[in-house]
N, C-alpha and C positions, 0 to 999 in steps of 0.2 A: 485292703487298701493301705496302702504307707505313708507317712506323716509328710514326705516328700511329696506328694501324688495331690492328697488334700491339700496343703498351703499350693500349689500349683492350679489347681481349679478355682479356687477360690480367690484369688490375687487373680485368673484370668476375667473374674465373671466381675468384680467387685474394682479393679483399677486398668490390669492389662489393654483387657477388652472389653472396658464399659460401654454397653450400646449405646449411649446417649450421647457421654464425653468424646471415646477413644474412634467409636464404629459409626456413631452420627444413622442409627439406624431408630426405626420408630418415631422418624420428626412430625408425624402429623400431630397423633399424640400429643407428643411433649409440647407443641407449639397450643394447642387448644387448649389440654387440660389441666396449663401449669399456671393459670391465673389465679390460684388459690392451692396453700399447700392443703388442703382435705383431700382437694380432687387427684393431685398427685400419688397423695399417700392410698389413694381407692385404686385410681388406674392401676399403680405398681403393684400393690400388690394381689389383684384380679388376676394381672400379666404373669405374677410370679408362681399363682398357684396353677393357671393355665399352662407355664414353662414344665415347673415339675411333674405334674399330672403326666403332659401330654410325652416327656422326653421318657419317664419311664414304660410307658405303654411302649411308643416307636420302640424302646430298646428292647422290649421282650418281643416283639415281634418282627426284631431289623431283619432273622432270618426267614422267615414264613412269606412278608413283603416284595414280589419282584420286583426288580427294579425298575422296571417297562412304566409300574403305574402308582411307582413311591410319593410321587408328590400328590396325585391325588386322595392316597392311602393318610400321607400325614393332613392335608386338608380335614379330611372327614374324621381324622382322631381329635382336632384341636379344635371344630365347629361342636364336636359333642363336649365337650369340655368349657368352650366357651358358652353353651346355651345351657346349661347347669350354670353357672357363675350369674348369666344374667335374670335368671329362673331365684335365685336365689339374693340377688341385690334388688329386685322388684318387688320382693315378699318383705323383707325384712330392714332394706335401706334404700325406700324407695328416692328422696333427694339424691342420692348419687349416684341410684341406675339414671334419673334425669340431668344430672347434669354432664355423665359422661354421653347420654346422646348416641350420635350416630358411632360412634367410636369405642364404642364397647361392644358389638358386631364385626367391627372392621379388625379386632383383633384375630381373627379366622385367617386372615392373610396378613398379618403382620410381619414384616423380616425377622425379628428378631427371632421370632419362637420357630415359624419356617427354618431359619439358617442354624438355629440350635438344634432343630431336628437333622436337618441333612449334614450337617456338620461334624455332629456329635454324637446325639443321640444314635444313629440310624450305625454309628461303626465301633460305639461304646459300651463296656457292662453297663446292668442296671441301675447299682448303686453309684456309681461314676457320672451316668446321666441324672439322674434327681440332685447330683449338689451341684453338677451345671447348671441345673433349672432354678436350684433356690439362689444359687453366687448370682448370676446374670440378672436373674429377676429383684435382690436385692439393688445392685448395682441401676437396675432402672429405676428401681424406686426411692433409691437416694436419689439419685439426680434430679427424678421430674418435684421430690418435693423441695428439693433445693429452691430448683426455676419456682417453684409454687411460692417459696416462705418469700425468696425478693419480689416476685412480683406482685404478691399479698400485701407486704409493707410498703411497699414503696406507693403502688397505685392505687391500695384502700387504705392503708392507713390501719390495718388491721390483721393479724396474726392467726391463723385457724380460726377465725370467726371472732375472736377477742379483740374489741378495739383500743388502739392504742395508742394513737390521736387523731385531731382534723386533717393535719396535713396528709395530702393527697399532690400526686404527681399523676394525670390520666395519661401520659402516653405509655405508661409501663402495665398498661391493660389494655392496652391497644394489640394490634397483631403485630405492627411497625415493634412495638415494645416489647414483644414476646421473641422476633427476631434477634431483637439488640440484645435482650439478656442472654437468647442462646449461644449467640455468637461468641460474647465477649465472657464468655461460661464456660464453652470449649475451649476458646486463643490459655484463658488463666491454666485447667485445668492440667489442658499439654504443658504449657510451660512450666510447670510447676513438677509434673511426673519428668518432663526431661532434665529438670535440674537436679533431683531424687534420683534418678535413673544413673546418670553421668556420675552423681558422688559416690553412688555404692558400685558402678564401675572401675571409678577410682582408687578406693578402698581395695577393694578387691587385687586389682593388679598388684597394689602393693604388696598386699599380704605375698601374693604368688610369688613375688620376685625377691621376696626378703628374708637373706639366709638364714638356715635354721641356727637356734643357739647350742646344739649338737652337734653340728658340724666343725671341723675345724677350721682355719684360714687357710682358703684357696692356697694362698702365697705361702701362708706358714706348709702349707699340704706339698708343694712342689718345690722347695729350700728341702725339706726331707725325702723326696723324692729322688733330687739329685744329690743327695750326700748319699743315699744306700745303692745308687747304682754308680759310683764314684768308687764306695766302701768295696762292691762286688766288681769293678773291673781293678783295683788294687790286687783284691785278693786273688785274681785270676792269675796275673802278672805275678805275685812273689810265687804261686804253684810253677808254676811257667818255670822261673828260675830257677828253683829248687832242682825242679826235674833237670833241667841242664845241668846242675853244679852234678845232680847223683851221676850223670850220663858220665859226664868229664872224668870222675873220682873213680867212676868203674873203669875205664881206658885207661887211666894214669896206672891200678893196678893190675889190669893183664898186660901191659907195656912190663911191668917191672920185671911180673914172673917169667 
């Protein structure tokens, strides 16, 4: 893989094409379980190790898979993958298999990782699909704990379980509240990639358009252009003559003899 390739997946799963910000995919999720940044930091990266699991298995098998019965084939890859994860958040962290709920099953059809499959994974080497699965699956889980940390502080009043004061605003634990953060979380996001976007556009064209310091002036380049084709019809012209004077000079003397 080339260093081109990597910064290219990586920028798609992490800014390009963040499923939360840029794809607005996985909204159940992010709207339930982003009342606390813990749960976000659990959900995302459940999601992420489910992404790369399941993107490398579909990719060693995109060719063995026909297509007639691929979405059922990526279902039953990412159901065994998710029931491991929650076989293993039961045993060892049971507070956030419960608090992620019905929603930690429901990642079996989740778009995100569905669309990474048929997307990506199902037309990609192996190694190509496992850093789409960790970029994208990182990319979710900054987001959801983003939504997690404002709507933590603002409507408990409290930071990963750390309190850090009284004040408390309850609509922002509300569902109404978990709306208005998503909303007004995507509008910043875009605007913010399209002003970044547009300057390293900017940038760019300039460089493309701006003459090398190797070269020389256009103007100065074609003042010498027409002085050497000026130089070369001179010189054609005094040949020219020449050849007449000798013509003349040989007549003058067979006329004499």
């Amino acid at each position: 893989m080339t260093g081109q390739r990597f910064k290219q997946i990586s920028l798609d799963g992490l800014l390009r094409n963040n499923p939360t910000f840029r794809l607005v995919l996985g909204t159940c999720p992010t709207l339930a379980l982003s009342t606390a940044a813990f749960n976000g930091i659990g959900m995302g990266l459940a999601v992420t190790f489910i992404l790369i699991c399941s993107n490398v298995l579909i990719s060693l098998l995109r060719k063995a898979i026909p297509d007639a019965v691929r979405i059922p084939a990526f279902v039953i890859i990412i159901a065994t993958f998710v029931t491991i994860v929650r076989m293993v958040l039961d045993k060892f962290i049971p507070s956030l298999y419960e608090s992620m709920g019905v929603y930690l099953p429901l990642i079996v059809v989740n778009c995100i990782i569905l669309g990474r499959a048929e997307s990506f994974a199902s037309k990609n080497k192996v190694l190509d699909s496992a850093l789409d699965g960790l970029f994208t699956g990182l990319g979710f889980t900054c987001a959801l704990t983003l939504l997690g940390m404002i709507r933590e502080v603002l409507g408990s009043g409290s930071l990963f379980g750390l309190q850090l004061w009284d004040f408390k605003i309850g609509f922002f634990s509300s569902s109404a509240g978990a709306f208005f953060v998503y909303g007004m979380s995507i509008a910043l996001f875009n605007h913010i990639y399209a002003k970044v976007e547009n300057k390293i556009r900017s940038k760019n064209f300039a460089v493309r358009i701006m003459p090398s310091p190797d070269l020389a002036d256009p103007q100065n380049t074609l003042a010498e252009d027409a002085e050497a084709i000026a130089a070369r019809t001179q010189s054609g012209a005094d040949a020219v003559e020449a050849k007449e004077r000798g013509s003349a000079d040989a007549k003058s003397n067979g006329g004499e003899d």
